[in-house]
N, C-alpha and C positions, 0 to 999 in steps of 0.2 A: 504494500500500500504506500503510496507516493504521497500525499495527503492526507487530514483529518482536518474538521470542521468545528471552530470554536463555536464558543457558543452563540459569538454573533455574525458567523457565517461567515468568519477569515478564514483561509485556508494555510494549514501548517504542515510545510515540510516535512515528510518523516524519513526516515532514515534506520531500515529494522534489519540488524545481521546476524546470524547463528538461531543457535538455538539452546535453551536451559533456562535457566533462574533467572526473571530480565533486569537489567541493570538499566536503567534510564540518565541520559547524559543533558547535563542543561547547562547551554555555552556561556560565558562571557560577554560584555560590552568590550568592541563594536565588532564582533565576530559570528560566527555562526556554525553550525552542527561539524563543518566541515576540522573545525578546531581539538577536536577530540580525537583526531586521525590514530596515534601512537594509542590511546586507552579503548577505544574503539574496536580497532584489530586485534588488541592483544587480547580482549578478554571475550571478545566472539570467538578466536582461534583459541581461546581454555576453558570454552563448556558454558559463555552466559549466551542470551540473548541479548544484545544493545539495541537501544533503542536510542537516536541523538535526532532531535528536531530542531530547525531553525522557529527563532522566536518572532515572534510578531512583528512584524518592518524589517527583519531582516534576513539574509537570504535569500532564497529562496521560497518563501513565504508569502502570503498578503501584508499590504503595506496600506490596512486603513487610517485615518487621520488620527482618533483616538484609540484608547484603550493599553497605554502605559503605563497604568500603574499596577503593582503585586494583587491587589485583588482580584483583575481581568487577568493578568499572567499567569495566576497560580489557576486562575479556574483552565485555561488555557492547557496546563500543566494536568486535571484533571479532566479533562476532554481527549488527551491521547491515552493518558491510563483507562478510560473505558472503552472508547472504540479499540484498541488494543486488544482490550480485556489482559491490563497483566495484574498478576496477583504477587504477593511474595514478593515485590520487587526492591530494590536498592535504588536511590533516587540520589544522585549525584549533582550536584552547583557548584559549577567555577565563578567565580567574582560573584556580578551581578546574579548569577545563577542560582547563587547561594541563597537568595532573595524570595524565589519560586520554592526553592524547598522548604524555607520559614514559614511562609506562607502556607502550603498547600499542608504543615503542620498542623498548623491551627485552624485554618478557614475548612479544610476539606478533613481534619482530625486522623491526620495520616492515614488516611483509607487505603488500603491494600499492597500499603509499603514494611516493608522488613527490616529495612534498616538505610541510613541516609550519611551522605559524607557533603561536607565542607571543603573546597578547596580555593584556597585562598578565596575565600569568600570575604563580601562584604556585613555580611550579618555579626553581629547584632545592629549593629549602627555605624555607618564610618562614619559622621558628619560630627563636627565638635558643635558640643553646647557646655552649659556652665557644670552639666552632672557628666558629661563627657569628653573632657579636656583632652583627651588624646586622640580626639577626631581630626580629621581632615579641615582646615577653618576655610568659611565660605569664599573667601576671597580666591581659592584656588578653583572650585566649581566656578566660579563667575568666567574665571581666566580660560576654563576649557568651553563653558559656552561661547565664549568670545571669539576662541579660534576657532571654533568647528563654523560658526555664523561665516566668519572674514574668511577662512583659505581649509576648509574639510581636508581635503587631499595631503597638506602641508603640515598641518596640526599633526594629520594622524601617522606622518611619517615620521616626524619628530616621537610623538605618542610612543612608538614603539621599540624604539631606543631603552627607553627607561624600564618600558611593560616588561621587556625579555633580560637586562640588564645588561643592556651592553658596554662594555669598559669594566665591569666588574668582574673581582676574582673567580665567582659562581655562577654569573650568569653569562648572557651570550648568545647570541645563532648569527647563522647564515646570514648575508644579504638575501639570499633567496627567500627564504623562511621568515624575514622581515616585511618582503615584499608582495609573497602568500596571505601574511596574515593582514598587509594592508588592504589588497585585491576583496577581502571577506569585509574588510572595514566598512571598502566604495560600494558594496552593495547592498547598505541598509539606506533607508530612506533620510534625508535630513529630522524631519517631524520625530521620527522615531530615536534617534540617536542621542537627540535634544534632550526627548522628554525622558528616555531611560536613562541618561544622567541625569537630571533631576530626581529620578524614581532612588536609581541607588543609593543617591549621596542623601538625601533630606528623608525619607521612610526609615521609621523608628524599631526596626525588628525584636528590639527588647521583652515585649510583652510576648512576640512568639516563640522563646525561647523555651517556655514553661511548657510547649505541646509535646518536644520530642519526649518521647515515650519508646523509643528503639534506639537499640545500638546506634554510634554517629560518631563517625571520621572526621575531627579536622585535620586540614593538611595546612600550613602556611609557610612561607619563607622569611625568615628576619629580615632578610634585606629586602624586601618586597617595597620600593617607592611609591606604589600606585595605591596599594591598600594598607595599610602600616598596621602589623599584627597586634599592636597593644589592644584600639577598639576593636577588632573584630575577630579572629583568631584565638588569641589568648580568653578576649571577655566571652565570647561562645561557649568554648571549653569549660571556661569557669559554670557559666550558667546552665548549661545541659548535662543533667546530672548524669545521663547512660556515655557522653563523650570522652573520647580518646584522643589526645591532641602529640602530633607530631610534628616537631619543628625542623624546617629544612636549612641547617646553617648557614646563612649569605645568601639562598635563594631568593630569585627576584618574583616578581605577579605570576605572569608567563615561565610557571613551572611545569604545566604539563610540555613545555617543548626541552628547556634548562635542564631537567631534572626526571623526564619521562621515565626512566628504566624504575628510577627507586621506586616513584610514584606507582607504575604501573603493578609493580611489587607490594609495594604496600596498601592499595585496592585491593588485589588479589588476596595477599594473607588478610585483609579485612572480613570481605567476601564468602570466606572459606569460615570463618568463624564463626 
């Protein structure tokens, strides 16, 4: 199945390989299902089923005007789990993905999920406020609306420098592998790219921390620029009491590319437990 139909009749990319116990994949800001490639193959080629869908604006996806915020995402998020039909399943969020999984905790009460991972996610909060000092301060979400408004293309080539870390001891890729993940960038819609930053950075996921109720991986990197593991990572960990928090020393955002083997490994020994 190539599609699935939210529930206000956007059409969502799907992307289903193998077969076993399904693992559902939920990409990143400004990327798409295509980003998962390395966790993807490896664990459809070790017995799961994956399931990785481009998100609403982007992709390959519909690209309606509204419906940006976690509430419409997460229900989006349960609209593939039932036209699916998957049960048992492990429900994975990179960055902003992480977002869809809080949500679909609480709003949908983890409905036929088994167990859920974090990776480098934004949850609980990256956004600083005065009970959240180690957030991201606004001034810097202003600076990326600003450049994705003035030069998209520019921003997000710059953007991903830092995303994958490059110039650092841990992190790094290709020009190639920079240039792939720009290519997934140009293909969300501006509307959409706009407002899921705003979605990630200002949604307060705190309160949905109290739903996990299953086993739950977080993965984060210390050196991570984009999402800085003090608010989200570490505070996750702390507040989902079934959580397992692994930190990847000097790892940058863009760890499943930096850091894929351990990663894919460490899904796997999750997975298996």
């Amino acid at each position: 199945m190539a599609f699935v139909k939210a529930q206000d009749g956007t059409d969502l990319y799907v992307k289903d390989w193998g077969e076993g116990r399904p693992v559902v994949l939920i990409h990143g800001w400004p990327l798409t299902a295509d980003s998962w490639e390395h966790q993807a193959l490896y664990l459809a080629e070790n017995g799961y089923r994956v399931v990785a869908y481009d998100r609403r604006g982007f992709g390959r996806s519909g690209k309606p005007w509204n419906g940006y915020d976690y509430d419409t995402m997460s229900d989006d998020l349960s609209s593939v789990m039932a036209e699916l039909d998957l049960r048992d399943a492990a429900i994975v969020g990179f960055s902003m993905g992480g977002g869809e999984v809080s949500r679909y905790m609480s709003r949908h009460g983890g409905k036929r999920v088994r167990q859920a991972a974090l990776i480098s996610s934004i949850a609980p909060f990256m956004g600083q406020a005065d009970d959240n000092p180690d957030g991201v301060p606004a001034d810097v979400l202003r600076g990326i609306l600003d450049g994705i408004r003035n030069d998209r293309p520019a921003f997000f080539e710059n953007f991903l420098k830092d995303f994958f870390g490059d110039g650092t001891s841990a992190g790094g890729v290709s020009a190639a592998t920079r240039h792939w993940a720009w290519g997934m960038a140009m293909m969300a819609s501006p509307r959409a790219t706009l407002e899921c930053a705003n979605a990630f950075a200002l949604t307060d996921l705190r309160p949905d921390m109290a739903a996990f109720e299953v086993p739950t991986l977080v993965v984060h990197g210390t050196g991570d620029q984009t999402v800085p593991i003090d608010p989200t990572g570490r505070a996750a960990a702390k507040m989902i009491a079934s959580a397992t928090l692994k930190e990847y020393e000097g790892a940058p955002h863009g760890l499943t590319e930096t850091h894929k083997d351990q990663l894919n490994a460490d899904l796997a020994d999750f997975l298996e437990g």
